[in-house]
N, CA, C and O atoms as CSV, one atom per row, in Angstrom:
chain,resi,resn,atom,element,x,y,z
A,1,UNK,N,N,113.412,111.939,20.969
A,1,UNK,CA,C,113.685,110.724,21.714
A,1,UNK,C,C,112.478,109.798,21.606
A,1,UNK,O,O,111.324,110.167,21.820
A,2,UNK,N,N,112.932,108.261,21.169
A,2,UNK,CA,C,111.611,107.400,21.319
A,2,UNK,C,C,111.133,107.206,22.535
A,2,UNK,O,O,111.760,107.307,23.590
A,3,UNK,N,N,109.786,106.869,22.355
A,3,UNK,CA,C,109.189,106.480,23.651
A,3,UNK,C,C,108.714,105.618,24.534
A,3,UNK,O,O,108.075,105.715,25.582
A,4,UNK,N,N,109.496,104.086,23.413
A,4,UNK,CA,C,109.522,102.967,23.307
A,4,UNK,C,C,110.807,102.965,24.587
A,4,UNK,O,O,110.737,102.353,25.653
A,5,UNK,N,N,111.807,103.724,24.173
A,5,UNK,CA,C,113.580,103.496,24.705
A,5,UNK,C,C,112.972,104.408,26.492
A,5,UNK,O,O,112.392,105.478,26.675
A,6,UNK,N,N,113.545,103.173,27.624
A,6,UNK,CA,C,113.860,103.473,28.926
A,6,UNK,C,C,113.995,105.198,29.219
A,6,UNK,O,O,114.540,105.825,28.311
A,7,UNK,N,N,113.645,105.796,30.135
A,7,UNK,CA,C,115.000,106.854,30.181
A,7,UNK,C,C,115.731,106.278,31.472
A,7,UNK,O,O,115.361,105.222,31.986
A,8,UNK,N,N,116.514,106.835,31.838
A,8,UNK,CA,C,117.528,107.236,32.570
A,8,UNK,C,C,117.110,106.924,34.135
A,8,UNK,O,O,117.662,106.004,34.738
A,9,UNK,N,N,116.372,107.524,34.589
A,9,UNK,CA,C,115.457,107.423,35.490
A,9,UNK,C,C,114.892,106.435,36.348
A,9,UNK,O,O,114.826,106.026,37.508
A,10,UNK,N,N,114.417,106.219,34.847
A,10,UNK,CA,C,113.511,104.471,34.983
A,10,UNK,C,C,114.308,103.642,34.719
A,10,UNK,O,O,113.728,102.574,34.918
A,11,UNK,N,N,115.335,103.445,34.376
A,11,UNK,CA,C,116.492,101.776,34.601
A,11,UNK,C,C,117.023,102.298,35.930
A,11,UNK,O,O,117.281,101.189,36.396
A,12,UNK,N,N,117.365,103.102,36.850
A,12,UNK,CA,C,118.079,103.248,37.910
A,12,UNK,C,C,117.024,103.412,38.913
A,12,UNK,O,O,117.409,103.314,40.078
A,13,UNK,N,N,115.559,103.681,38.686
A,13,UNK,CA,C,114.437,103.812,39.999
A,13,UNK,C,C,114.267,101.669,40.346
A,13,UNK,O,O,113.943,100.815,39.520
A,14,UNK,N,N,114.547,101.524,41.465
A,14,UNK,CA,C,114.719,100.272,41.919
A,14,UNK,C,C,112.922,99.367,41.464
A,14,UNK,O,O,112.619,98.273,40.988
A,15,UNK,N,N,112.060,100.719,42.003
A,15,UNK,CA,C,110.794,100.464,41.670
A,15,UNK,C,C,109.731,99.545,40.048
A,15,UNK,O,O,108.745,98.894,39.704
A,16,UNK,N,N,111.106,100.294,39.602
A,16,UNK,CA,C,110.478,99.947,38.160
A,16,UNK,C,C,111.355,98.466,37.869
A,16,UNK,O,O,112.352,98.034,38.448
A,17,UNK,N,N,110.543,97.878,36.714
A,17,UNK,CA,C,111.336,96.560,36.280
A,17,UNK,C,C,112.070,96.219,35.134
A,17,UNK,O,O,111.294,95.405,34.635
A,18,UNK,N,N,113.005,96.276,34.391
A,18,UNK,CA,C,113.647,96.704,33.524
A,18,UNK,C,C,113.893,94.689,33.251
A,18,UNK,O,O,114.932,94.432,32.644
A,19,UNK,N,N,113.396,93.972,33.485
A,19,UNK,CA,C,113.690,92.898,32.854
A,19,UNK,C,C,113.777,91.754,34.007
A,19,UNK,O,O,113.660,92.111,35.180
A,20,UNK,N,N,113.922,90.773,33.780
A,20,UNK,CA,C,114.161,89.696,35.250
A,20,UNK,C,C,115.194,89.427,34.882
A,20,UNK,O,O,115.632,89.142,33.768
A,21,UNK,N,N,115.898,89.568,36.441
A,21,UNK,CA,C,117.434,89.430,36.259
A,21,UNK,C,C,117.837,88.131,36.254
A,21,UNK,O,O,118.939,87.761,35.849
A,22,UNK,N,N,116.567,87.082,36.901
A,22,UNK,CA,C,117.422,85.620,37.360
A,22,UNK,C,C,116.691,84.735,36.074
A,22,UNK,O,O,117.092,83.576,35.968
A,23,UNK,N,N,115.876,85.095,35.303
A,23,UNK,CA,C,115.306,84.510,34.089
A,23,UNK,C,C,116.671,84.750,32.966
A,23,UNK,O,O,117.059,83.769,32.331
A,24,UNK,N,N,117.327,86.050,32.782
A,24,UNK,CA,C,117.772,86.034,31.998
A,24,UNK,C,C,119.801,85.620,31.976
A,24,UNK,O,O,120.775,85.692,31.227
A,25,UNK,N,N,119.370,85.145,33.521
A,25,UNK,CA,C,121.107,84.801,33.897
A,25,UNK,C,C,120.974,83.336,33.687
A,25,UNK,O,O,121.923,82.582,33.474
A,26,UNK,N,N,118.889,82.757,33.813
A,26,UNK,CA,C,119.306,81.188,33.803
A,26,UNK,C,C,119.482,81.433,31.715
A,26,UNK,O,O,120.246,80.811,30.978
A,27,UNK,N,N,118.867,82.103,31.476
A,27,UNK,CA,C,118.782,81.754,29.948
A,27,UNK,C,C,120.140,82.258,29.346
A,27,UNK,O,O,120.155,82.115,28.123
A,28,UNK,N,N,121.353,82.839,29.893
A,28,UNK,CA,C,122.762,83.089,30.132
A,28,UNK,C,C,123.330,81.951,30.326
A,28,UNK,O,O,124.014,81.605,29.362
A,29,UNK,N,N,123.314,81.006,31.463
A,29,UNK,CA,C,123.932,79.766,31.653
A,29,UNK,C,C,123.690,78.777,30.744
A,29,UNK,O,O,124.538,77.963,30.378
A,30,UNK,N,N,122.375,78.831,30.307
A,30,UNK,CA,C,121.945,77.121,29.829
A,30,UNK,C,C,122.660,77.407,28.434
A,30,UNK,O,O,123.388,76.529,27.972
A,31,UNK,N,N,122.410,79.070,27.483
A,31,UNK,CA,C,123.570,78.991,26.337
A,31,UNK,C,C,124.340,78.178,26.160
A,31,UNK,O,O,124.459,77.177,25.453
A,32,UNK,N,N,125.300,79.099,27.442
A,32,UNK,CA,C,126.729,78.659,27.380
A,32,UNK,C,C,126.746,77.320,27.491
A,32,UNK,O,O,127.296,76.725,26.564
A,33,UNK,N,N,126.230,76.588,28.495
A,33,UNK,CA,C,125.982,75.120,28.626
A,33,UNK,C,C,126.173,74.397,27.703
A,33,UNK,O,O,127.187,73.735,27.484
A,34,UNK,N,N,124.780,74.490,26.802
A,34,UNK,CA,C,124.464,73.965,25.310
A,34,UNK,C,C,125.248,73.794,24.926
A,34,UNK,O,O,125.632,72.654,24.664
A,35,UNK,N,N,126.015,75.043,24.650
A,35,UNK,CA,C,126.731,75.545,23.747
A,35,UNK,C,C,128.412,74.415,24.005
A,35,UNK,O,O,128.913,73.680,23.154
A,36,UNK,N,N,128.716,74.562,24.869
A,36,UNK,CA,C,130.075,73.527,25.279
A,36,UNK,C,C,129.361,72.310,25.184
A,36,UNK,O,O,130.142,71.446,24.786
A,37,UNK,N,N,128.354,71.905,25.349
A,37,UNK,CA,C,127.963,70.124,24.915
A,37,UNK,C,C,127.908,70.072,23.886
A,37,UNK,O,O,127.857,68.968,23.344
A,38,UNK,N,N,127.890,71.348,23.082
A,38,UNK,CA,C,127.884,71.034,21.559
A,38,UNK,C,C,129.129,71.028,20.906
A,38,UNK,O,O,129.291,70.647,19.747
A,39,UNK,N,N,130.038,71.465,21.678
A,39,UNK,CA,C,131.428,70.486,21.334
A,39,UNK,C,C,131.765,69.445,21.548
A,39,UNK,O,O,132.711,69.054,20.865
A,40,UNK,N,N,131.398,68.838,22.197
A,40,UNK,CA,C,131.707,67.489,22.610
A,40,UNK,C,C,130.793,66.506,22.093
A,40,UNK,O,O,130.864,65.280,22.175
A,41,UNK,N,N,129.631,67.473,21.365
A,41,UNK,CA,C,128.639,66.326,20.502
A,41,UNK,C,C,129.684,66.378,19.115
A,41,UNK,O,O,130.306,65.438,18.620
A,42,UNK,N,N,129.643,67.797,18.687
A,42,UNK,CA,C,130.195,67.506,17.421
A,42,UNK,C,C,131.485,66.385,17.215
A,42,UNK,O,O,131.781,65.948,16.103
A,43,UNK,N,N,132.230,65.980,18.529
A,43,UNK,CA,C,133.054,65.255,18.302
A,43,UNK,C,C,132.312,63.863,18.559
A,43,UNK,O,O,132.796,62.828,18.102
A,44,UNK,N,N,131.421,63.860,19.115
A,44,UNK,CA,C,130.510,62.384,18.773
A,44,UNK,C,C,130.046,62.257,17.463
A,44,UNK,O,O,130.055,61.190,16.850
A,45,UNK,N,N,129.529,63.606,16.897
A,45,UNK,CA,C,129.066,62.870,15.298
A,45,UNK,C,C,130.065,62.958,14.310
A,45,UNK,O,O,129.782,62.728,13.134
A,46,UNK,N,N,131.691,63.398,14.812
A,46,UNK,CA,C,132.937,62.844,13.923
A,46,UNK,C,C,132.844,61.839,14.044
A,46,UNK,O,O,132.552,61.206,13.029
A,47,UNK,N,N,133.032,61.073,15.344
A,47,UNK,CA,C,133.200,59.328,15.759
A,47,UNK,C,C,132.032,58.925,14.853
A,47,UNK,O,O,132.308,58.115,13.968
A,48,UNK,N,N,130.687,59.395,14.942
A,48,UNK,CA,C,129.610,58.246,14.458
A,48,UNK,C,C,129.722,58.452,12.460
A,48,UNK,O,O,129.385,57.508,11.745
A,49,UNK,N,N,130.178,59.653,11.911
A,49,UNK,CA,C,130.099,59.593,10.596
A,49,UNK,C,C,131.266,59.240,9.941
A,49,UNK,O,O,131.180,59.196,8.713
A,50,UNK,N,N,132.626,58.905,10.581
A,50,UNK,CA,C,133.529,58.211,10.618
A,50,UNK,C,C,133.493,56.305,10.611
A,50,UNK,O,O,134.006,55.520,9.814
A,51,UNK,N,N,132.627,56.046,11.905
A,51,UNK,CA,C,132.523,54.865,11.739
A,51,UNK,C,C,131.815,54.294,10.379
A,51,UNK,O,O,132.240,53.376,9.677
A,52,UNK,N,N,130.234,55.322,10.120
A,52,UNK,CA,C,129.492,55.095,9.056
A,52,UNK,C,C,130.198,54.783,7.827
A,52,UNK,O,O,129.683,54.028,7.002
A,53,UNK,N,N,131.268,55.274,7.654
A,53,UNK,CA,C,132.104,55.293,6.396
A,53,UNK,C,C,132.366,54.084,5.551
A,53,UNK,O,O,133.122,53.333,6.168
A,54,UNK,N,N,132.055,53.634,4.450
A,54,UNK,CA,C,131.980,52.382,3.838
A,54,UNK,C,C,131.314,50.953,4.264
A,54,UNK,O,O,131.581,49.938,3.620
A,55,UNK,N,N,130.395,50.930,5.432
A,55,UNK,CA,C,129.530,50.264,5.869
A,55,UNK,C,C,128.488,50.068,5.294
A,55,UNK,O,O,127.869,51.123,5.150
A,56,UNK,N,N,127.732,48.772,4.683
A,56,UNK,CA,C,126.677,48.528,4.225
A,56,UNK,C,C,125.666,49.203,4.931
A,56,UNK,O,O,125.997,50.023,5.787
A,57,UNK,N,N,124.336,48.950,4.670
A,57,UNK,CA,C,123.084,50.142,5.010
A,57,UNK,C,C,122.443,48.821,6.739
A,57,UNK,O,O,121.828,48.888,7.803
A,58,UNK,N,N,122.958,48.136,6.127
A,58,UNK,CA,C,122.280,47.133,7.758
A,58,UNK,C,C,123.300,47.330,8.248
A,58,UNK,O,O,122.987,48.248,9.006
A,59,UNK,N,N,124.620,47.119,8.448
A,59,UNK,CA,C,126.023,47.540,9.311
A,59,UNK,C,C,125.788,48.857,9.752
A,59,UNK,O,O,126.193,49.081,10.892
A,60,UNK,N,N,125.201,49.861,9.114
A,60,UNK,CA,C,124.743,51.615,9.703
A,60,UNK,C,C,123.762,51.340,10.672
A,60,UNK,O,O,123.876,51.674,11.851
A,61,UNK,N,N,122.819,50.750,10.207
A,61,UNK,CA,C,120.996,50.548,10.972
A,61,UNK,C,C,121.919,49.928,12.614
A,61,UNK,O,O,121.933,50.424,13.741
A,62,UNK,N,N,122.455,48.930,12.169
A,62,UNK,CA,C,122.924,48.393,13.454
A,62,UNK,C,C,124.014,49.039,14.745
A,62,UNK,O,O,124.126,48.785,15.944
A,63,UNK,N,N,124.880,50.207,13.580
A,63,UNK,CA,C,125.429,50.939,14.804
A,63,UNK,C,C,124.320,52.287,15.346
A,63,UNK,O,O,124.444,53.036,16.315
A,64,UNK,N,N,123.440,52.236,14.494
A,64,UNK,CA,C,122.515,53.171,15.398
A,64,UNK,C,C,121.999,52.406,16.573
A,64,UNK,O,O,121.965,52.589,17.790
A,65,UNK,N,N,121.691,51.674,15.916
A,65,UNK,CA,C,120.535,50.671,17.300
A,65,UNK,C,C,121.626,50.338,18.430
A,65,UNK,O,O,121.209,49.704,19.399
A,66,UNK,N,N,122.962,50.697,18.404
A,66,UNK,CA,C,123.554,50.325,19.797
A,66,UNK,C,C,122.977,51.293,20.929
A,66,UNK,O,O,122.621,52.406,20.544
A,67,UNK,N,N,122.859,51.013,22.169
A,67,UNK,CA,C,122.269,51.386,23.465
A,67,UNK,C,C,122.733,52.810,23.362
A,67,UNK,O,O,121.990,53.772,23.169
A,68,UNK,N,N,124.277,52.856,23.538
A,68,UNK,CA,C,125.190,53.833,23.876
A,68,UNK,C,C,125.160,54.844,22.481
A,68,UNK,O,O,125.393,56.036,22.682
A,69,UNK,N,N,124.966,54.535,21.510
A,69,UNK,CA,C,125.075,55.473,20.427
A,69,UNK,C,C,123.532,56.371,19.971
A,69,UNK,O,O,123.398,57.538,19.603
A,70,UNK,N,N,122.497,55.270,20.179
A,70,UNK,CA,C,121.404,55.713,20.335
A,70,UNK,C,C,120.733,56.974,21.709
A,70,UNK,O,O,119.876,57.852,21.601
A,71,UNK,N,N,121.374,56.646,22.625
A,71,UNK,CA,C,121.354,57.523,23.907
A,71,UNK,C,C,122.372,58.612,23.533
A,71,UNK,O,O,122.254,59.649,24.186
A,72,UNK,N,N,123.205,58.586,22.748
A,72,UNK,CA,C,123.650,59.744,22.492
A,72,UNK,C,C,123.661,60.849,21.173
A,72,UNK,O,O,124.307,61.882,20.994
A,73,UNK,N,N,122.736,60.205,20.419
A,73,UNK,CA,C,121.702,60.931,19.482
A,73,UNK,C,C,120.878,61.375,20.331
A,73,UNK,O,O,121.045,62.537,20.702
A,74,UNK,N,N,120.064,60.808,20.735
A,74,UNK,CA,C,118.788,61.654,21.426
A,74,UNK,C,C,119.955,63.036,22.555
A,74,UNK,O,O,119.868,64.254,22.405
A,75,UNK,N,N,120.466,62.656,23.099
A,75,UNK,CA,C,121.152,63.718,24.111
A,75,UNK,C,C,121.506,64.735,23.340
A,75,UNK,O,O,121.562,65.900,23.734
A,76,UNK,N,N,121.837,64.244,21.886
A,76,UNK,CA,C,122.080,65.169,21.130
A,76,UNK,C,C,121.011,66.448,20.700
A,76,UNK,O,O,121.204,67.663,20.744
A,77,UNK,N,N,119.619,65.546,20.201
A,77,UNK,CA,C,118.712,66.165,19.283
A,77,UNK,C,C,118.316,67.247,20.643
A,77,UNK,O,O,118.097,68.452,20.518
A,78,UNK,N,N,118.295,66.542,21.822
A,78,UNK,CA,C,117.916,67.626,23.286
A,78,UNK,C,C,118.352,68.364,23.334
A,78,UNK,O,O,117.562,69.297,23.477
A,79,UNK,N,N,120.117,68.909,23.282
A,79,UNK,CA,C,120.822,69.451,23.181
A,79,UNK,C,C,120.954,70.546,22.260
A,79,UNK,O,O,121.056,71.739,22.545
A,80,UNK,N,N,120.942,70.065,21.242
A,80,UNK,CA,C,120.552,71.241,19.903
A,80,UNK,C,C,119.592,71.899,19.789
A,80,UNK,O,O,119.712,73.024,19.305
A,81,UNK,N,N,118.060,71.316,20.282
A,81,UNK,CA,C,116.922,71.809,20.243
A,81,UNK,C,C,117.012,73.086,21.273
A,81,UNK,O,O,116.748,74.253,20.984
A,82,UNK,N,N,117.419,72.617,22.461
A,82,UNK,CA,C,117.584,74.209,23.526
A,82,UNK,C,C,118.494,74.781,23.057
A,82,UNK,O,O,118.064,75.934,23.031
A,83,UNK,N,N,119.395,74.806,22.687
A,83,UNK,CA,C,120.278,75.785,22.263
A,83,UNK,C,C,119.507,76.645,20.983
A,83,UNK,O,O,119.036,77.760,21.206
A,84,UNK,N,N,119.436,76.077,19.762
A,84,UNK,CA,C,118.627,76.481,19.115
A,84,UNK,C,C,117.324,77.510,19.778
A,84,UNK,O,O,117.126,78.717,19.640
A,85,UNK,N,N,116.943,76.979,20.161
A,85,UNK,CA,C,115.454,77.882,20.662
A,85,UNK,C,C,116.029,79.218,21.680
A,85,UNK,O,O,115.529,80.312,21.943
A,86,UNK,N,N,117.116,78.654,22.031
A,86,UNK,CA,C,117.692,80.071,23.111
A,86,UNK,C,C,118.271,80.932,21.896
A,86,UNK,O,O,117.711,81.933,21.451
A,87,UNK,N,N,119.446,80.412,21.434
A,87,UNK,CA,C,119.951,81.526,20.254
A,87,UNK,C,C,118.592,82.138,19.504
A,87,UNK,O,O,118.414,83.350,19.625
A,88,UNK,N,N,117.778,81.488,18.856
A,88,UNK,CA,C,116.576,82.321,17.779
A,88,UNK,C,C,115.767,83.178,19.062
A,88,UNK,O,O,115.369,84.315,18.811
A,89,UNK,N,N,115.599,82.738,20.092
A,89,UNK,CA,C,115.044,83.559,20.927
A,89,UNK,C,C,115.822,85.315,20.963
A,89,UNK,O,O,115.457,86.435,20.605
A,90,UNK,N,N,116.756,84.862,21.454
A,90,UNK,CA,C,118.019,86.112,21.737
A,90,UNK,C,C,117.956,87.166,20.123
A,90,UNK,O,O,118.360,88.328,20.100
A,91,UNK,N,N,117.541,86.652,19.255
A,91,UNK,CA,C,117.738,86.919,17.904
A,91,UNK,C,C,116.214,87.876,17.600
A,91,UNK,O,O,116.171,89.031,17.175
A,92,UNK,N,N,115.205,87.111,17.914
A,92,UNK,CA,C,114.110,87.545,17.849
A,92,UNK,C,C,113.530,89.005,18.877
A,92,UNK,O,O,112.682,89.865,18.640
A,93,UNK,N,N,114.608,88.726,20.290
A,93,UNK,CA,C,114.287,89.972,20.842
A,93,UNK,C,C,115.331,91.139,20.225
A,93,UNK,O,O,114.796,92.216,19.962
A,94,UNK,N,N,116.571,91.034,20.008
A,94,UNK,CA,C,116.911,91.756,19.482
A,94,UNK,C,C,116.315,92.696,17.866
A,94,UNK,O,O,116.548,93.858,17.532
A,95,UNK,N,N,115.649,91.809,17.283
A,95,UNK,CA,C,115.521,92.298,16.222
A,95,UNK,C,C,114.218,92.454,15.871
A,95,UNK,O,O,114.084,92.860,14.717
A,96,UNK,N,N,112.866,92.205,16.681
A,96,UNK,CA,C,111.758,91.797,16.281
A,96,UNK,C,C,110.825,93.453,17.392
A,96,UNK,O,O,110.957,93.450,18.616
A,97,UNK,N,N,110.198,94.350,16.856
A,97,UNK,CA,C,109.252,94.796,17.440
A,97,UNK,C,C,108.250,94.265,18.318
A,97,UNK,O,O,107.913,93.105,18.081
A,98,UNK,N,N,107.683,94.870,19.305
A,98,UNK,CA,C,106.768,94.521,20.286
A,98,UNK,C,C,105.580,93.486,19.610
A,98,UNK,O,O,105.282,92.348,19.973
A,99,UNK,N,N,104.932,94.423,18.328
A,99,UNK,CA,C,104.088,93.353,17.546
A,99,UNK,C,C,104.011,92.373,16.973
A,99,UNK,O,O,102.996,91.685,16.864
A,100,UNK,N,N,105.305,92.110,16.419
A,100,UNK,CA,C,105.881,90.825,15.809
A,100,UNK,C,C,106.598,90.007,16.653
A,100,UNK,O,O,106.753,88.822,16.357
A,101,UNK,N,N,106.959,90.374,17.449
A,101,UNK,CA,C,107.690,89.882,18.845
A,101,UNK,C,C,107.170,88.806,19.552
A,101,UNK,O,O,107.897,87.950,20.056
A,102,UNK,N,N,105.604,88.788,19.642
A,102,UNK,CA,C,105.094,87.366,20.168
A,102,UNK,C,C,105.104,86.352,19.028
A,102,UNK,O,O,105.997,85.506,18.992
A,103,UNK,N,N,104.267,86.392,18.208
A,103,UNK,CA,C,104.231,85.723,16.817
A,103,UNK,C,C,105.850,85.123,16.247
A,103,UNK,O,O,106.055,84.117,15.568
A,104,UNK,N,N,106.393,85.654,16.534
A,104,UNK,CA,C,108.058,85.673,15.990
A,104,UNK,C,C,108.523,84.174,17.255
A,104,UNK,O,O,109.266,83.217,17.041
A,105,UNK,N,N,107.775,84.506,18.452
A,105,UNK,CA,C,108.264,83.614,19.767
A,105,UNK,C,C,107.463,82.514,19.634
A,105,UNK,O,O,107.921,81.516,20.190
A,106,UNK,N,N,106.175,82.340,18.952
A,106,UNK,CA,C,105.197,81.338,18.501
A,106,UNK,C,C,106.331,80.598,17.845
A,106,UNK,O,O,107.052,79.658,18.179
A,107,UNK,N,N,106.227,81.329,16.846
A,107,UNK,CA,C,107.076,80.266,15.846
A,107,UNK,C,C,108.134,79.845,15.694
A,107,UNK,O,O,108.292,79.013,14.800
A,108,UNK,N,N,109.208,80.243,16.474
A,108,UNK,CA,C,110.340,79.868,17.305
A,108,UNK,C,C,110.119,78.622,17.728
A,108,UNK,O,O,110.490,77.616,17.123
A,109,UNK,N,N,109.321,78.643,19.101
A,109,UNK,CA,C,108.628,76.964,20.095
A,109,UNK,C,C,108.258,76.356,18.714
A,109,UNK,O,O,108.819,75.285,18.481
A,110,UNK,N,N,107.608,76.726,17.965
A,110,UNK,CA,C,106.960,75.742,16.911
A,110,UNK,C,C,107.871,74.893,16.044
A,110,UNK,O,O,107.784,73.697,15.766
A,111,UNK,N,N,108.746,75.782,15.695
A,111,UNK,CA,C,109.783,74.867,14.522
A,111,UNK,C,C,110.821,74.040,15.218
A,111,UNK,O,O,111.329,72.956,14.931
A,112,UNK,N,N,111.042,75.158,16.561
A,112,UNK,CA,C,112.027,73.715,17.685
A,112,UNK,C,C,111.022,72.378,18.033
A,112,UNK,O,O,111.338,71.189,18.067
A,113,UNK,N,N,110.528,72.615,18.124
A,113,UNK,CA,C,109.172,71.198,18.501
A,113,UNK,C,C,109.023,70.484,17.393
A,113,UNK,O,O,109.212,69.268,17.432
A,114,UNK,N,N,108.740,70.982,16.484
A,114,UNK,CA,C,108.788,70.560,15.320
A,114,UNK,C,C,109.614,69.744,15.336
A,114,UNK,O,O,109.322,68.563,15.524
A,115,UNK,N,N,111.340,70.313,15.071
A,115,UNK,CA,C,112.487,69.853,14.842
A,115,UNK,C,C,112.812,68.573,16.003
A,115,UNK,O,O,113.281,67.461,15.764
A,116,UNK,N,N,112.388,69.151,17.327
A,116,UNK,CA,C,112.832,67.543,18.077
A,116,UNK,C,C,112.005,66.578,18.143
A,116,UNK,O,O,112.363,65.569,18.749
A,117,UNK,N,N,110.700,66.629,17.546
A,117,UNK,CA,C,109.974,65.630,17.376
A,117,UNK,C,C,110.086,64.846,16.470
A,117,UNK,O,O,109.914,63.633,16.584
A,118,UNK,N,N,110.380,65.415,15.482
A,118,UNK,CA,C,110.587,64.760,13.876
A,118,UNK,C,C,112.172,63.462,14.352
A,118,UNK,O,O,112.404,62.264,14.520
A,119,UNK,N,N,112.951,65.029,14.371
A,119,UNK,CA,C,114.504,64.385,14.787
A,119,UNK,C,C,114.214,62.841,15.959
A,119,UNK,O,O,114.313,61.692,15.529
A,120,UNK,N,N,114.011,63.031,16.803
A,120,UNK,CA,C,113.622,61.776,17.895
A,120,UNK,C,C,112.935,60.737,17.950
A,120,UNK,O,O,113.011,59.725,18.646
A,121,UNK,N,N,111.699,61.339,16.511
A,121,UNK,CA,C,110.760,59.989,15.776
A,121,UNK,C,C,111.909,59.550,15.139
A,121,UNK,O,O,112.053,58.329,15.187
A,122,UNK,N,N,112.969,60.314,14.421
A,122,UNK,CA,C,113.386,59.306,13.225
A,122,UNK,C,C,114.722,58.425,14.326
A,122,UNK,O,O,115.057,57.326,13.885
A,123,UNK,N,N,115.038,58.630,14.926
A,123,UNK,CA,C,116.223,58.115,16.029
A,123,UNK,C,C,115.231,56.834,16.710
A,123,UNK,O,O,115.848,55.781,16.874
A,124,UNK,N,N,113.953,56.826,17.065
A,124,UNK,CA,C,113.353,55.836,17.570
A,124,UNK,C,C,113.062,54.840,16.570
A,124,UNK,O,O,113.174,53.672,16.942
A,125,UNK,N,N,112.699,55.062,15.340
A,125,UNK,CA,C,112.064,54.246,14.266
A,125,UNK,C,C,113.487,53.594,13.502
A,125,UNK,O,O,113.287,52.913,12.497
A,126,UNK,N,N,114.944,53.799,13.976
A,126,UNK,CA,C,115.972,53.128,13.338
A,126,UNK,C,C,116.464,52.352,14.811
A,126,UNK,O,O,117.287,51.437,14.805
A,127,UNK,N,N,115.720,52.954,16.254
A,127,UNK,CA,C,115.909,51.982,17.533
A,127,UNK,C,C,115.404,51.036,16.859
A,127,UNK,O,O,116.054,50.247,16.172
A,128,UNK,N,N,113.715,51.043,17.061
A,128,UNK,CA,C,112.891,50.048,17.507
A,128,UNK,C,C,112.441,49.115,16.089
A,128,UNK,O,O,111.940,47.999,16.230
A,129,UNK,N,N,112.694,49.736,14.680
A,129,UNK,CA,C,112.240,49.406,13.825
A,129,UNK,C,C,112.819,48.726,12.941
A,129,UNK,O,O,112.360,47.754,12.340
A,130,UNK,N,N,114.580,49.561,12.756
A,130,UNK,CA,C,115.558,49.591,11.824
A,130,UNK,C,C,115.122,50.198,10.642
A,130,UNK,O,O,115.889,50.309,9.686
């Protein structure tokens, strides 16, 4: 038997801590959350790559720069970014050893940060810039 794996004992002694229950029910909800706004985005970026369709490159620049379409890119890139970072999270504990396990969670935050910074510069610089 490993000695890594719980026994028996110790998940049912109240004393011991086998995980936080209300950390991992909020990181349970916000999934699912994400996860249903990300249907209702994907049907925003049907509407927005639909409209894009045979529009000159200033007719595109200009339906980005609307108020309402622009506010709902960014809600978007927010949206994807937590979800993202929760799924690779969930992924990384499942599959990642104790030692690689932090490093693995480094670089997780890193490439989501990455990703909504980049993503939200380029959504601001077709706001404010075209």
């Amino acid at each position: 038997m490993s000695s890594d794996k719980p026994t028996r004992a110790q998940i049912q002694a109240p004393s011991t801590h086998y995980g936080n229950g209300k950390a991992a029910t909020r990181h349970f909800i916000t999934q699912r959350l994400t996860g249903a706004f990300n249907i209702l985005f994907a049907l925003f970026m049907v509407w927005f790559v639909v409209s894009l369709a045979g529009k000159a490159p200033a007719e595109m620049i200009e339906l980005a720069r609307n108020p309402f379409v622009a506010i709902g890119l960014v809600l978007l890139v927010v949206n994807v970014s937590v979800h993202m970072r929760n799924g690779m999270r969930d992924t990384i504990e499942d599959y990642f050893d104790k030692g690689a396990h932090s490093w693995a969670m480094v670089a997780n935050n890193l490439f989501t940060g990455f990703f909504f910074v980049v993503a939200l510069g380029a959504i601001a610089k077709l706001v404010f810039w075209g």
